[in-house]
N, C-alpha and C positions, 0 to 999 in steps of 0.2 A: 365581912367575916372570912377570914382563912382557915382553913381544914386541911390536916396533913394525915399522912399514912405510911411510914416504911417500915419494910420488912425487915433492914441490919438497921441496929443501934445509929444513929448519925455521930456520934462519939468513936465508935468504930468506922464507921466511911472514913472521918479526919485524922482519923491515925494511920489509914492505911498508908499502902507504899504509892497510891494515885497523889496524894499529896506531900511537900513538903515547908520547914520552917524558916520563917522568914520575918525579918525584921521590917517592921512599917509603924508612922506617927501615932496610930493607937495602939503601938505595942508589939509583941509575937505574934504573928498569928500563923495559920496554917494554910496554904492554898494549892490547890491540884485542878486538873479541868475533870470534864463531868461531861457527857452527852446528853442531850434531853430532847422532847417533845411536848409540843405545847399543842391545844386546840380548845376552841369555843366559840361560841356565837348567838344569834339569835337577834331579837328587836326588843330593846330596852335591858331591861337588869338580865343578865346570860350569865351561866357559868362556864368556868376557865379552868383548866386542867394542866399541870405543868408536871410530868414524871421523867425522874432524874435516873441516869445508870452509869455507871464505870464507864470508863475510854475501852474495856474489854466487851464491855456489853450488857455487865449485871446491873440488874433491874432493883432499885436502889427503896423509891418509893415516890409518893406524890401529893402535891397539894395541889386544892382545889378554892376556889372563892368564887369568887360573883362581881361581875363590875357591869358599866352602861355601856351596851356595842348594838350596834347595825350591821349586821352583816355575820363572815364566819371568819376564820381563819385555822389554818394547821400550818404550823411549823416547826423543824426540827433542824438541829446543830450540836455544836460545842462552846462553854462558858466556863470560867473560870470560877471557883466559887474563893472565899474567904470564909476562914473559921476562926472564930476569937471565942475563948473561955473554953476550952476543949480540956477535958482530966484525963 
């Protein structure tokens, strides 16, 4: 199970000026990068935490799940996202 949380609209995140529009095999869609940070761990079912913010810094919001790990991990970057069906 996945569980999310943010603070702006995500309709608003893909309209901003982080992103723009672009032509691909399923269509229009919308793409800009994003920073994020990811962590979770534990021994067997753990939860995972992945919280997205603008290339400026805003703190966008986050989803959370649960999968099978051994161990922990924290990492953080930049990823590309894709938005299809945006109004």
């Amino acid at each position: 199970m996945t569980l999310g949380s943010f603070v702006l609209d995500p309709n608003k995140i893909c309209l901003s000026k982080d992103f723009h529009d672009e032509d691909s095999p399923i269509g229009k869609v919308r793409k800009g990068f994003c920073k994020f940070t990811s962590s979770g761990g534990g021994a067997g079912i753990s939860e995972v935490n992945i919280s997205f913010y603008s290339t400026g810094g805003a703190y966008w919001g986050t989803l959370s799940g649960s999968g099978a790990l051994v161990g922990g991990f924290s990492i953080e970057g930049q990823l590309e996202l894709v938005w299809q069906g945006w109004r």
